[in-house]
N, C-alpha and C positions, 0 to 999 in steps of 0.2 A: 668442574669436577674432573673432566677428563684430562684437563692442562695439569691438574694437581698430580693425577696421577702418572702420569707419563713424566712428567718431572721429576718426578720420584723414584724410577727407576733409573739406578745407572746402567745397564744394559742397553737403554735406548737414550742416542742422539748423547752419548758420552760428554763432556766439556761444553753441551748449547742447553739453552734453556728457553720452552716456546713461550713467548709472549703473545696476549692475544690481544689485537687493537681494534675496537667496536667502531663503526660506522652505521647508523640508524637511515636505512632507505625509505620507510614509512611506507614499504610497497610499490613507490612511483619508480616510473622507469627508469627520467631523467635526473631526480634525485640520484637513486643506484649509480648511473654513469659519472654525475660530478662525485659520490661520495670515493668512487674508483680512481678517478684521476685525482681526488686529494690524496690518495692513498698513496699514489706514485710519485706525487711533486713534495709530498712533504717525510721527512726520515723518520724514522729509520727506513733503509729497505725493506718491501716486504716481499716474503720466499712464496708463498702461497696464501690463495683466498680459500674462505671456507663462508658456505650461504651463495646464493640468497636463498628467503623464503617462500619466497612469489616466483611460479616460472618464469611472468614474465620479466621481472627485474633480471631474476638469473639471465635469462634470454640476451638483456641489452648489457648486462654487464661481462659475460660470457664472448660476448659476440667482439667488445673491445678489449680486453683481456688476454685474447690471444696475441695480440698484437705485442702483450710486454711481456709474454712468456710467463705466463701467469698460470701455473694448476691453478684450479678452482675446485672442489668439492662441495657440491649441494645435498641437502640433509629433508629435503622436503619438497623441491621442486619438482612434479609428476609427470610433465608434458613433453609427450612421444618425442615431439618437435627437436628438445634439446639433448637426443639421441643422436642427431647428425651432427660425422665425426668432422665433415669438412667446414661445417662455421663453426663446432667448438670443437677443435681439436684436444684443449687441454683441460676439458669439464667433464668430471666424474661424479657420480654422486649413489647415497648409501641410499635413500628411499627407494619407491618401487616406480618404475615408471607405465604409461600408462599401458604401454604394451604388454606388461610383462600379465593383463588380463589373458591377454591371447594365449597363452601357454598352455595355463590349468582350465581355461576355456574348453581347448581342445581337446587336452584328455579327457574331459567331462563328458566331450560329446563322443569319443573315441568308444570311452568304459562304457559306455550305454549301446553304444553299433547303429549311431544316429550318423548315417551317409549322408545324408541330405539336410541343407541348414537352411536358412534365410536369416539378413541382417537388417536393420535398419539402422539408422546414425544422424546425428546432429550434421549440419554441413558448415564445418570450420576447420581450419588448418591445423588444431591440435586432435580432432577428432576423425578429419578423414585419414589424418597419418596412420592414427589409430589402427581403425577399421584396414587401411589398405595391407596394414603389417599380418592380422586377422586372418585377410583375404588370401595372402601369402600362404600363411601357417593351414590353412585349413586345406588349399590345394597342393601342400607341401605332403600331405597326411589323405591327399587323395578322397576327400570329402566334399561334396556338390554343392555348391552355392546356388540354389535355384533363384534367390533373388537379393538384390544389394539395392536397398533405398534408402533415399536421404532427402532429409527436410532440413527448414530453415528455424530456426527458434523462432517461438512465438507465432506459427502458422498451426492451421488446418493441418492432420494428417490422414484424413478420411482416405484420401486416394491415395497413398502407401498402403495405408492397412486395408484396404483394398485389391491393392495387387499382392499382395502376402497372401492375402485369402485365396483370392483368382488363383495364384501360382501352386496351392495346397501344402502353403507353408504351414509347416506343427511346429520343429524346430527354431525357435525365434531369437536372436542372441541380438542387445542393442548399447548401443555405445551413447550416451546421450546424459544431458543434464536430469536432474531432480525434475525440475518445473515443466522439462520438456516428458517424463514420466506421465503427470497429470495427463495430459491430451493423448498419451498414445496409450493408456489403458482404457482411455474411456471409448477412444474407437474400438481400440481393441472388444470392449465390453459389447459395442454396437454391434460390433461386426461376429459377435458371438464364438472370439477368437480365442476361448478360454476355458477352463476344466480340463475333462478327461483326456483331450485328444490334442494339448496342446501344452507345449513347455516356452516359458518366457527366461533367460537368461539377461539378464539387468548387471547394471554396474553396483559393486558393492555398497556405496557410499549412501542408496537411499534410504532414507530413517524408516523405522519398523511404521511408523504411520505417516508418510508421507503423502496420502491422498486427503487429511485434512487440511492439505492448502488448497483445496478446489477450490473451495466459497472466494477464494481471494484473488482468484484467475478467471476473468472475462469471459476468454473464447474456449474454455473450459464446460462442455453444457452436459457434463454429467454429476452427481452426485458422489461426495466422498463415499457413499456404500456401493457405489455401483464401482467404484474404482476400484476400490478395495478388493470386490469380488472376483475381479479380471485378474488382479494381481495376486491374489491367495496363490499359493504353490509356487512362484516364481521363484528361481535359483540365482545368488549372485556369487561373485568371487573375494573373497577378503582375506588377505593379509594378517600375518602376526607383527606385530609392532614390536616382540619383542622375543627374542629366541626361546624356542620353545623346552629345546634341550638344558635337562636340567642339570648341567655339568661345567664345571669351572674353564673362563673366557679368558682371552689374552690378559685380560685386565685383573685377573686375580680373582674376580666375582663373578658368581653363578649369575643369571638374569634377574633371577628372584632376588636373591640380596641387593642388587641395584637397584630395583624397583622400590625395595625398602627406604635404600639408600636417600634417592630420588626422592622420594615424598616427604623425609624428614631433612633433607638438602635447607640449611637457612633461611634461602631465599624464595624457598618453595613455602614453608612455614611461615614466614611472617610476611607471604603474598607478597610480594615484592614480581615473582613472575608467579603465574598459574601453570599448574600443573599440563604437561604437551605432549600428545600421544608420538611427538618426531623426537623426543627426547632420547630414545634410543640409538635413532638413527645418526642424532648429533652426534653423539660420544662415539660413537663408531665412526663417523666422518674424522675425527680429529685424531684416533687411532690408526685410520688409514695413512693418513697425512703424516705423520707422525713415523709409521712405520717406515714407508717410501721414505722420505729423508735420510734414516737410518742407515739403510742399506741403499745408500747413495751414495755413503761415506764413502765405501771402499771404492769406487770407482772414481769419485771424484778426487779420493788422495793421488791413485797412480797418475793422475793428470796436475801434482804436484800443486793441486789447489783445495777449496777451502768453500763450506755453503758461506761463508762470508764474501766471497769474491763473484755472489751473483749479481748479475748484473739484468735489468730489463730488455738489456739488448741480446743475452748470453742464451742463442738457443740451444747452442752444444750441454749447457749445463740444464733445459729446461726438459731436451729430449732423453735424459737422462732420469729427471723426477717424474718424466710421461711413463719409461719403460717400467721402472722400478712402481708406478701404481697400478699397473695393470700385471704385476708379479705378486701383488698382495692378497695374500691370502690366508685370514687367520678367524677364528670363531668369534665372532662380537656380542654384544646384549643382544642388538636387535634382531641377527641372522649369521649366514657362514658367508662374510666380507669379502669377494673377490668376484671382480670387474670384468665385465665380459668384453667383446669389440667396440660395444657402443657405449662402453665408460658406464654400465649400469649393473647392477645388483639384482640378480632374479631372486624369486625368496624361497626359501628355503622348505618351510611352512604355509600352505594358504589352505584354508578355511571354504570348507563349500556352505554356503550360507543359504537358508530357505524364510520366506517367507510363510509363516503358518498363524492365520488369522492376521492379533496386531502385534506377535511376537517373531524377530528374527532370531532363528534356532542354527548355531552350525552342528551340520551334520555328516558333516564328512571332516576329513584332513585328506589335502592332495598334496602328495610327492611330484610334484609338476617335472624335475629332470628327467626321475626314475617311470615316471609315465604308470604313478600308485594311485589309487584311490583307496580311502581305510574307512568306510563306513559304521557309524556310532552303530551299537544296541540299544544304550541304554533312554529307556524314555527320559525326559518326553523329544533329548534331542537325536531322533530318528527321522528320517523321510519320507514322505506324505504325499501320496499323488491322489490326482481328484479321482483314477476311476481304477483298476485293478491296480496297477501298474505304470511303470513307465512306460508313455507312449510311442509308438514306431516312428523316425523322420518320415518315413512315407506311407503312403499309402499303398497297400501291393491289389492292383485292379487282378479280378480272375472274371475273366467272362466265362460265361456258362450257355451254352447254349440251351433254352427252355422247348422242349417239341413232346410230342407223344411218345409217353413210355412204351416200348414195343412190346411188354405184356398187354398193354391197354388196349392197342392198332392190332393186337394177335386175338384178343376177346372178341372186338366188335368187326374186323375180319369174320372169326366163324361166328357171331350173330347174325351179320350180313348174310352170309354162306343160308344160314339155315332160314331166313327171312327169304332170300330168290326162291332156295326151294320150294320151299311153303306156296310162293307164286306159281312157281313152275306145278305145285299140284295141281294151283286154280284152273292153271291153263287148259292142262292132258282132261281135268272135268269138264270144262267149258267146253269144247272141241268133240271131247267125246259123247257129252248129253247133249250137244249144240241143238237137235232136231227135236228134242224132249221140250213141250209145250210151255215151261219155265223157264229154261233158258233161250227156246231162241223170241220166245216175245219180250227178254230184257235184252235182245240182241247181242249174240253172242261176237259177235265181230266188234263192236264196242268195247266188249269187255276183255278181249283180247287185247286191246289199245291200254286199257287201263292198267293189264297185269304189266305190260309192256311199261309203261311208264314208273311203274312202282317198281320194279327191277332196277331202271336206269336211275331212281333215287336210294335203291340200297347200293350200286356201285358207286354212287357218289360218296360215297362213307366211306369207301374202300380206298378212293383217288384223296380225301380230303387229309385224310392219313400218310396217303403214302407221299406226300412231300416233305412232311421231316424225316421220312427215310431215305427219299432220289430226291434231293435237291431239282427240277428242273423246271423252266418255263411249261412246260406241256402240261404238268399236274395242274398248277398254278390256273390256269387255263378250263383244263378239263372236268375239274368240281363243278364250274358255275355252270359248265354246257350240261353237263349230269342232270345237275339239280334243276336246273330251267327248262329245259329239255322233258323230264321226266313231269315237274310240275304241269309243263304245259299239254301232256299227253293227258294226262292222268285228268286235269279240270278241264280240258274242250271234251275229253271222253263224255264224262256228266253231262257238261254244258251240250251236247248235242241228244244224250239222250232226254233229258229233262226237256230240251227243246219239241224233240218229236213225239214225245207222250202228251206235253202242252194240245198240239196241235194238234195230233189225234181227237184226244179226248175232251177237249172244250171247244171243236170249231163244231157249228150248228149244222154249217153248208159242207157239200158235200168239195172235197178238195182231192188235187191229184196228190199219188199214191207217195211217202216218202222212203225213198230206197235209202239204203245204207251206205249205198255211193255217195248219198244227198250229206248224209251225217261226215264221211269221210271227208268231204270238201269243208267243214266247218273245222273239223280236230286237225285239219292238212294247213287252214288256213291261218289259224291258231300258230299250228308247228312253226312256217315260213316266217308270218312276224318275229317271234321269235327266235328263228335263226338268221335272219336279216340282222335284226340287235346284234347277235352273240359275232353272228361273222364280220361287220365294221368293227365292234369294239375290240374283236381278236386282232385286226388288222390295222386300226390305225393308234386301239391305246392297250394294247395287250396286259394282262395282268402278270408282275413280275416278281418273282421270288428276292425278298428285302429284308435285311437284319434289323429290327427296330430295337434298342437300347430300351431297357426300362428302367423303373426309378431303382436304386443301389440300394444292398444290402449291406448292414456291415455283422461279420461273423460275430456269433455272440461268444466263441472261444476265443478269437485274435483280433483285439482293438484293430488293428492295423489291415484285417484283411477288410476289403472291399470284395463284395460279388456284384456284378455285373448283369445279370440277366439279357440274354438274347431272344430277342424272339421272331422267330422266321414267318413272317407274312407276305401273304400276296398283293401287292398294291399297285395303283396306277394312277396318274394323274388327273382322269376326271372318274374314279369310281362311284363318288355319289350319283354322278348324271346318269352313268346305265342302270346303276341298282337305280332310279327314280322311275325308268324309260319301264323295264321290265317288267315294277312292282305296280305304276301304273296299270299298265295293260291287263298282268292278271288279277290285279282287283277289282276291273271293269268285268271280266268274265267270270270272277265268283261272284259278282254284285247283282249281275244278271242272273246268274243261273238260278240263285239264292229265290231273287223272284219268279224265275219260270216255277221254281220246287214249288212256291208255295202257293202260288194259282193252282197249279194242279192238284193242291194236297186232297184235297174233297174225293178225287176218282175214286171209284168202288171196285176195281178189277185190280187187285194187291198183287197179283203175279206183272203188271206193265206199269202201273204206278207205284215209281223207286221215291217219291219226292223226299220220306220220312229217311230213306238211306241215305241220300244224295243232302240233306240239307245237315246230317251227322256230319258226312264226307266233308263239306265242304267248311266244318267247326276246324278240323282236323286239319283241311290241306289250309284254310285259313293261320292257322296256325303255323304251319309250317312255310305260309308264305311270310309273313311277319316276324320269323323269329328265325329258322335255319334259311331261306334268302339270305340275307345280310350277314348274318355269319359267314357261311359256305364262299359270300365275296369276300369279306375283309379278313378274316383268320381263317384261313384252309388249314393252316397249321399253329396250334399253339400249344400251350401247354396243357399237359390232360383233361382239366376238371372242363376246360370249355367246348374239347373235344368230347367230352365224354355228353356233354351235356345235350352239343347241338345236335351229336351221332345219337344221341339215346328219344330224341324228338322225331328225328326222322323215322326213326325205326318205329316208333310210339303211333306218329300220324300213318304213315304209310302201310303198317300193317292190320291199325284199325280199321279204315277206310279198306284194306282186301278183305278185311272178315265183313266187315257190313257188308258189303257187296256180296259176297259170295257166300257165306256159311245159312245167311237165308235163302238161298237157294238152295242150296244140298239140301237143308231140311223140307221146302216146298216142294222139290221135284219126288222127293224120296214119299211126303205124304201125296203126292201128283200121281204118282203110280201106284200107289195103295187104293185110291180111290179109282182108278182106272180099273185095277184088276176086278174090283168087288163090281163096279158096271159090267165090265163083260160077264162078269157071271152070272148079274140079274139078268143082262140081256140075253144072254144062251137059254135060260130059264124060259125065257118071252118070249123065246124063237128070233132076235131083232138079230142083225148082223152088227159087231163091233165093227167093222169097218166105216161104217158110216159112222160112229163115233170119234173114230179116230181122224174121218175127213171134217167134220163137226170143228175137231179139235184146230186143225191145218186152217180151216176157213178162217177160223177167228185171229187166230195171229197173223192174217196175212190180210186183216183187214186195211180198208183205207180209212174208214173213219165212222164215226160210235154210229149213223146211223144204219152204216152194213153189218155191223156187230147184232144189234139190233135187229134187224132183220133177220137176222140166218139165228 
């Protein structure tokens, strides 16, 4: 068709006439090469080859071709390979070559503001060319390649798509066969490397359902629906085969009227060939050819010669038909015809192709030069992403530091505040009724111990806090001495009175007297172990303010953002062993105490036997050894709800345990003196002196034991 026409015109190649002489490769290489040298040894001369169809025959026939000064123009041959100008210097050709994916590749990933890519690729000589052209383009346009893998056909890719995942590749772009398809979606599927948060860019050519060749592929162990699913939403790039532009071509014909043309062409009709989606690019090959000659004329006449006086040796005349093809430039069927450096044809048209179910939908048209993308409306070919939108190339991490809101640390501050006070009343009561017959037979120096301790556990509320405020070792540190500290006042307090009310009131025999010095060496002794602990582990495994990373959020406004969560805690490297060392010891002293409380519980004197107080007490500081212990070590600082929680425990145990202790006394002393007064004035009545009441009163708290009580 194209010979007919081009002979048709006298405008072109005036007084020649192109004849075309078939040579049948059958695809083989070495065929190609003899069918080449019969070309050359038998006449007529030939000016220029056109084909092959197979890159690689082009390849071998290209490769010896140069040699007799031979254009060549291929019409179908793909492979990057035969882009290199220095083994074929004089091979041009009208199809697309394999590189020319990288182009509309990039602006794809340009138009979307995808920085960050990852590849994967077949490992062969036509496809690493590929890829390295790719690799070029993409750092040419300043866009990060976080990762470049390659496999072998017909292997495993587990550990590629593996480090795709590791590397937090979403952007995925791969240069690879069909069959090698198969296995790397189905990793892909494994590795959960598909949906919303992930774009797969594929080569055009594979068929709308090309995952049911699974069943047919061995090392294949996924199901054609599982492949399918990895694959849904995957983008390719494809090619128009035939000019899109609906307006009249060198040739006289719109594309569309050739296409007509083409299908009622004789030979096409009574099957003699099938119909060939390179049929464009033919008759465009043979119009380039065709042209170049033309305008080869004029130069070749000033040289007082003739395209008849070419000769295979004549490279003066061959670099002539080189310049003049790479000066062609004219609108063809298939595209806008004109040869770049590497003797190739970028296209003019290409097609953004989607995969959607088991239908490929183009949805775009990319101007690959002009750096356009023109996106369809109309359904159903629009584009389809698994989750809002298109997905970010990366990931954008935002650490957030997680600690106590300073509204929250500002609450339980003045809760704190107004919990010492509240102590601070017990005390100035305690101290100032000290001599009044209630308080000092529950021993007011005791109880002083206790308010003492219950202070040093609402400042621990205050220090537990205040490390997401001052960052320092010292906090870190000073919650636990706080809280231990306070705990250990607070239960030897008990534990010694519970002890001396025991032995008061349930020894038979008479025993020596227990001073309150005697009790201070129990709550002192108590303290020391406990500061023994606190001061090794300050000094050989101190506790250190540390960012622990928690599990990532991802924003529900922006696929792409990541939150990070920080959270500032105090750690060391044997913390289990102290928290074991310390939780031991004070469970041994509320375990005792527990049972001295309830030996004594029977006593009948309710102003010296606390046991029903002290066994409340010790629910309360039980609790608070079990639950804010261990906190108070392992999160001094975290985020509110746990602060709020373990601060609102302590406050909870520790202010209970001050009212049990103390508010039944304010009421006993208060009715202690109502009944005192109504005695003196029976006794003024009787003539008796209260003072002998009041020394009545003194004898008995300063007894040694029930049977001096008893006695007086």
């Amino acid at each position: 068709m194209a010979l007919d026409d081009i002979n048709a015109r006298e405008d072109i190649l005036p007084n020649y006439q192109l004849n075309l002489i078939i040579g049948n490769t059958k695809a083989l290489t070495n065929l190609g090469v003899k069918v080449l040298f019969d070309f050359i040894h038998l006449p007529p001369t030939k000016i220029m080859l056109l084909g092959c169809g197979f890159a690689r025959v082009t390849s071998a026939v290209a490769g010896v071709a140069k040699y007799y000064n031979l254009i060549q123009t291929t019409f179908s041959s793909e492979s990057i390979l035969l882009s290199d100008k220095q083994k074929y210097p004089y091979l041009f050709r009208t199809c697309f070559s394999n590189s020319a994916w990288s182009l509309p590749q990039v602006v794809l990933v340009k138009h979307f503001n995808w920085t960050k890519v990852a590849t994967i690729a077949r490992r062969s000589e036509v496809y690493d060319a590929s890829i390295e052209r790719l690799l070029n383009d993409l750092h040419h346009e300043k866009i990060k390649v976080i990762a470049a893998e390659g496999f072998i056909a017909g292997t495993n890719v587990n550990r590629q798509i593996g480090n795709l995942k590791e590397k937090e590749a979403r952007i995925i772009i791969g240069h690879f066969q069909e069959e090698d398809a198969l296995e790397i979606f189905c990793q892909a599927y494994k590795h959960g490397m598909y949906g919303a948060d992930y774009v797969w860019i594929v080569p055009g050519f594979l068929s709308s359902t090309f995952w049911d060749k699974a069943v047919n592929v061995k090392h294949v162990n996924c199901t054609p629906q599982e492949i399918a699913i990895a694959a849904n939403y995957s983008l390719s790039i494809d090619f128009a085969t035939i000019n899109t532009a609906d307006e009249t071509t060198i040739s006289g014909m719109t594309p569309q009227s050739f296409d007509i043309r083409y299908h009622n062409w004789p030979s096409i009709v009574n099957h003699t060939y099938w119909p060939n989606s390179y049929a464009g690019f033919t008759y465009d090959a043979v119009w380039a050819e065709a042209l170049a000659l033309n305008s080869s004329l004029s130069r070749i006449t000033k040289l007082n010669r003739s395209l008849d006086d070419f000769r295979y040796s004549d490279s003066e005349m061959a670099g002539i038909f080189k310049e003049e093809m790479y000066r062609v430039n004219f609108s063809g069927i298939s595209n806008i015809i004109e040869f770049n450096k590497y003797g190739d044809v970028l296209p003019h048209t290409t097609y953004l192709v989607q995969h959607q179910g088991e239908v490929k939908r183009a949805v775009a048209t990319i101007i690959a030069k002009e750096g356009l993308i023109d996106f369809y409306a109309a359904s159903p070919n629009v584009i389809r992403w698994a989750g809002k939108g298109p997905p970010a190339s990366q990931i954008k991490l935002v650490y957030v530091e997680r600690k106590v809101p300073i509204n929250v640390f500002i609450i339980m501050v003045v809760l704190s505040c107004m919990a010492i006070l509240l102590a601070i009343a017990f005390l100035i009561y305690n101290n100032k009724y000290r001599n009044e017959r209630v308080i000092k037979m529950s021993s007011p120096n005791l109880n002083n111990l206790i308010i003492v301790g219950c202070v040093s556990l609402y400042l621990s509320i205050i220090a537990r806090g205040a490390i997401s405020i001052i960052v320092s070792p010292v906090f870190c540190m000073l919650a636990p001495w706080l809280t231990t500290l306070g705990f250990a006042t607070v239960s030897g307090s008990m534990f010694a009175k519970t002890y001396r009310a025991y032995k008061i009131l349930t020894t038979k025999k008479r025993i020596s007297p227990i001073h309150d010095y005697h009790l201070y060496e129990i709550v002192a002794a108590l303290i020391l172990a406990e500061t023994v602990i606190l001061t090794t582990w300050t000094f050989i495994d101190p506790m250190k303010p540390i960012y622990k990373l928690l599990p990532r959020e991802v924003s529900s406004n922006q696929q792409s953002l990541v939150v990070i969560p920080q959270l500032l805690e105090c750690n060391c490297l044997h913390n289990i062993i102290w928290l074991a060392t310390i939780l031991t010891l004070n469970v041994f002293v509320l375990i005792f105490g527990a049972f001295l409380a309830y030996e004594a519980r029977n006593i009948k004197l309710s102003v010296m036997n606390e046991s029903k107080q002290i066994a409340l007490c010790i629910y309360n500081v039980a609790l608070l050894c079990t639950i804010v212990i261990p906190i108070s070590f392992f999160l001094p600082n975290t985020f509110g709800e746990t602060y709020i929680a373990s601060s609102g425990l302590i406050l909870y145990c520790t202010t209970t345990t001050l009212c049990i202790f103390f508010v039944p006394k304010v009421k006993l002393n208060k009715s202690d003196a109502l009944t005192i007064t109504s005695q003196l004035v029976s006794v003024s009545r009787n003539k008796r002196s209260p003072l002998r009441i009041r020394n009545k009163t003194t004898l008995i708290s300063m007894g040694s034991s029930k049977s001096d009580i008893v006695q007086k």
